[in-house]
N, C-alpha and C positions, 0 to 999 in steps of 0.2 A: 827599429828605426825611429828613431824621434824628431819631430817637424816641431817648429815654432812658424805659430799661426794666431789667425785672428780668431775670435770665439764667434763676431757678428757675424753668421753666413746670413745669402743673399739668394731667395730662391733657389737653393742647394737640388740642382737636378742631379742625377744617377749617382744616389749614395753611395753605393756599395762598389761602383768602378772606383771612384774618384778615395773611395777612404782604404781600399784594401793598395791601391794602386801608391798613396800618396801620404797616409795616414789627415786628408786635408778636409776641410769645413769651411768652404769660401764659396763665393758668389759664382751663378753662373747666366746672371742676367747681365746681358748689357747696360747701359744709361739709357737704351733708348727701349727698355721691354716693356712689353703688352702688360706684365705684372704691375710692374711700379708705374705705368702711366696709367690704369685701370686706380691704385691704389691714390693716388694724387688725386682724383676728383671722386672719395668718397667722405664721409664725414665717419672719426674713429669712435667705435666704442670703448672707454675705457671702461674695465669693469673689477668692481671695488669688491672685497673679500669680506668683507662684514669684520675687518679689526682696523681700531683706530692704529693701531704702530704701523701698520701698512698702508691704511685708505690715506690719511694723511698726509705724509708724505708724496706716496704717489699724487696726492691732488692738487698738491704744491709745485711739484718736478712738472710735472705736465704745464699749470699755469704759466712757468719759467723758462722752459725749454720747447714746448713742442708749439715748430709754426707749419709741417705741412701738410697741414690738414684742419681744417674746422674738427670739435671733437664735443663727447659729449659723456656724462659720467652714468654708469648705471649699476643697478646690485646686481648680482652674482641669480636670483631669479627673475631677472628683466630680461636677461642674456636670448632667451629661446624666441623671444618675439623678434629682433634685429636678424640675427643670426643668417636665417637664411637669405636676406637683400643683400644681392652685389650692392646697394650703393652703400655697404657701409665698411668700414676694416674697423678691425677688432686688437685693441691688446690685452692679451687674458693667458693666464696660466695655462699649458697645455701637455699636457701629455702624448706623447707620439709612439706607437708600436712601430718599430722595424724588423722586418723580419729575413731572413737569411740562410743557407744551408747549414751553418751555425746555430741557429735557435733566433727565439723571436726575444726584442729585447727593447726598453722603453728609454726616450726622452724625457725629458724633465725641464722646461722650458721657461718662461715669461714671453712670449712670443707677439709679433705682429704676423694679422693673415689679412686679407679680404675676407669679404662676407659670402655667401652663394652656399653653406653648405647646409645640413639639416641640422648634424649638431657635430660637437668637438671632437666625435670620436671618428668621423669623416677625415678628418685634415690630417693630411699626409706631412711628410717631410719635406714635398717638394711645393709644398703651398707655402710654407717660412715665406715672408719678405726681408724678416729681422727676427733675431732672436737672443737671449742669455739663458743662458745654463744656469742653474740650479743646482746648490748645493746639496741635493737630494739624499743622498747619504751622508750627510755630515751636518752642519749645522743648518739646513736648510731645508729639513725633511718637511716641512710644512711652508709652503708659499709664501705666508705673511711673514716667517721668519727672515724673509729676505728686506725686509721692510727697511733696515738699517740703512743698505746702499741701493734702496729702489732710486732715488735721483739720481743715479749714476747708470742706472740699466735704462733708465727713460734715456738720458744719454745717448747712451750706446745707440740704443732703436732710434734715434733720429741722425746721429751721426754717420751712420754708415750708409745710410741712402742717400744725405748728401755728397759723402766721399764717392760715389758708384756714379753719381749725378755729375760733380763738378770735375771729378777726374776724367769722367768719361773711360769708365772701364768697361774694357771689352775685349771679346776675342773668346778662344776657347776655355774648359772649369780651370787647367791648369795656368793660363797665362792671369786670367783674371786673379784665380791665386799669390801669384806669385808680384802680381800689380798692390793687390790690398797689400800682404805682408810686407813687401816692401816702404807702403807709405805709414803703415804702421810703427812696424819694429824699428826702423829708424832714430825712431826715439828714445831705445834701451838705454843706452848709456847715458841719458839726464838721469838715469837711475839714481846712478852714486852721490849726484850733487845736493838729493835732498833726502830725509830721514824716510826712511820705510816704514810703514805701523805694519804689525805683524797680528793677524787677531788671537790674542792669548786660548783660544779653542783648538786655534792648531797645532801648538804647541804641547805635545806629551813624553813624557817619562820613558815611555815603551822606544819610542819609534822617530822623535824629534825633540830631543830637549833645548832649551834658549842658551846651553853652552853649544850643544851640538850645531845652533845656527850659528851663532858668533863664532865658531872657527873656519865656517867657509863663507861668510857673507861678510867682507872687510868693509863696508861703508854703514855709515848709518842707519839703526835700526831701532825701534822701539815694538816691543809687546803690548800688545792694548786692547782691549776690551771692546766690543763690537758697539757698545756706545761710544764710544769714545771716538771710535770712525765715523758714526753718525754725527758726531757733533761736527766731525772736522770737516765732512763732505756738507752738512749744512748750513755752516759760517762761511764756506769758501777759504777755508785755511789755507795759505801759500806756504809752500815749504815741505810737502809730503806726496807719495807715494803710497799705496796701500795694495798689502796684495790679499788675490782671494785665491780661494781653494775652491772650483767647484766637481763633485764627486756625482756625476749619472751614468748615461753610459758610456759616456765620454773624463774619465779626468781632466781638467781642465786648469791651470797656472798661471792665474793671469795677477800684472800690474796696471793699477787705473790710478788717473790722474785726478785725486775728490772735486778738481776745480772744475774743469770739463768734460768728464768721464770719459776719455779718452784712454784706449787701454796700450800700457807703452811695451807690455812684455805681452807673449800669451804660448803656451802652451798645452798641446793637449798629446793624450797616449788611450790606447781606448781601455773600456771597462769590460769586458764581457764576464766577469766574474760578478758584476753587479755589486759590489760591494765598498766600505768608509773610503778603503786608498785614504792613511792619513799625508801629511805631508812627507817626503821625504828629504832625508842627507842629498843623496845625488842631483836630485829635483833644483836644489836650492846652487850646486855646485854647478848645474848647467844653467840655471836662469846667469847668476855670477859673469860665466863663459859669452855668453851673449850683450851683458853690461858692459864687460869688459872689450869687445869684440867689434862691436854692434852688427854681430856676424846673424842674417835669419833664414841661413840655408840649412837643408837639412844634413845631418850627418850620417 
């Protein structure tokens, strides 16, 4: 079964009902939860990786985009002193074990949490406020590698708790579900009206050639290089679409908007195999389905 969903969850309570039941990754806080009201009156730690392609930018995207919260910037061994004060939230790469009668299997994150815990390896799944997946198996095996479209995952992490906020989403994991995607995917079908960049990494010989996309993806598209999306997402270029591939334990399909990081497509299917999942034919024939459609039920 394949769902089209959003990738932001939102204090994702009972993983494993909610994803074997729905394949789904969505909120299940109200607008008016103990989480995000706790998280509103703390000061955030941003916490910087020791590489300029990533500190950067991230110091940039935060300056521009994030207002809710006073914030504050620290190295990657400042971390341990804040860490355990409720009064602070944190955005920091994070890694999360899940485990299951399946096998135990990890996240791959850039995540928002609250502070209160000893260290990272404490924070569960269901402490997420915000979070982006991580190309983990694919061009994103290292955190800073994500550095390219960090303004657009800050984005993301401030965007969706305004949407939970202003929408006033609520109700049970499924309805709240089914609230986001809808305000989201709504937007598929501007797909077509403007050029897609394709990052030339997901692009292979084996498994996806840029003929094999040009014959199911009829609207404009360009192959581009993962600079090249950074340039576009940090000029504010109008006129594009960009999609990511991100591969943990989750596959993840998603379409963002470089001007608002706004994500207009998203798909996910899970990973338990733990491994690249490069892009595929069909992948691209159902995103297509959904442009075309602007249909975000599941099939």
């Amino acid at each position: 079964m394949h769902t089209r969903l959003l990738t932001w969850g939102l204090c994702v309570f009972g993983w494993l009902t909610i994803s074997l039941q729905a394949n789904a990754q969505f909120s299940a806080c109200t607008h008016n939860s103990q989480l995000i009201e706790k998280f509103l009156g703390t000061k955030t730690i941003v916490v910087l990786q020791g590489d300029e392609s990533f500190d950067v930018p991230l110091i940039t995207a935060m300056r521009k985009h994030w207002t809710h919260t006073d914030y504050k910037f620290v190295n990657k061994d400042e971390l341990r002193s804040y860490l355990a004060k409720s009064t602070y939230s944190f955005i920091v790469p994070l890694d999360i074990d899940l485990s299951s009668t399946a096998g135990t299997y990890m996240y791959h994150f850039l995540a928002l949490v609250n502070g209160g815990k000893l260290n990272l390896g404490r924070y569960t799944y269901d402490d997420l406020l915000a979070y982006g997946a991580l190309d983990h198996f694919g061009i994103e095996r290292k955190t800073t590698q994500s550095g390219y479209r960090i303004h657009n995952l800050i984005q993301s992490l401030h965007n969706v708790i305004s949407v939970v906020k202003e929408q006033k989403v609520k109700g049970s994991p499924g309805k709240i579900m089914r609230a986001l995607t809808e305000h989201y995917n709504t937007s598929a079908p501007d797909i077509k009206n403007r050029t897609l960049l394709v990052n030339e990494a997901y692009i292979n010989e084996k498994k996806l050639t840029e003929a094999d996309f040009e014959s199911v993806y009829p609207f404009p598209f360009k192959v581009v290089s993962s600079d090249r999306i950074r340039e576009v997402i940090e000029e504010d270029e109008k006129g594009y679409y960009y999609l990511v591939k991100a591969v943990t334990l989750e596959k993840h399909i998603l379409v963002y908007d470089p001007v608002d990081g706004q994500v207009v497509y998203a798909y996910r299917d899970r990973n338990l195999d733990m491994d690249p999942q490069p892009l595929l034919k069909k992948e691209i024939k159902d995103m297509v389905k959904v442009i075309q459609e602007g249909s975000t039920e599941e099939e």
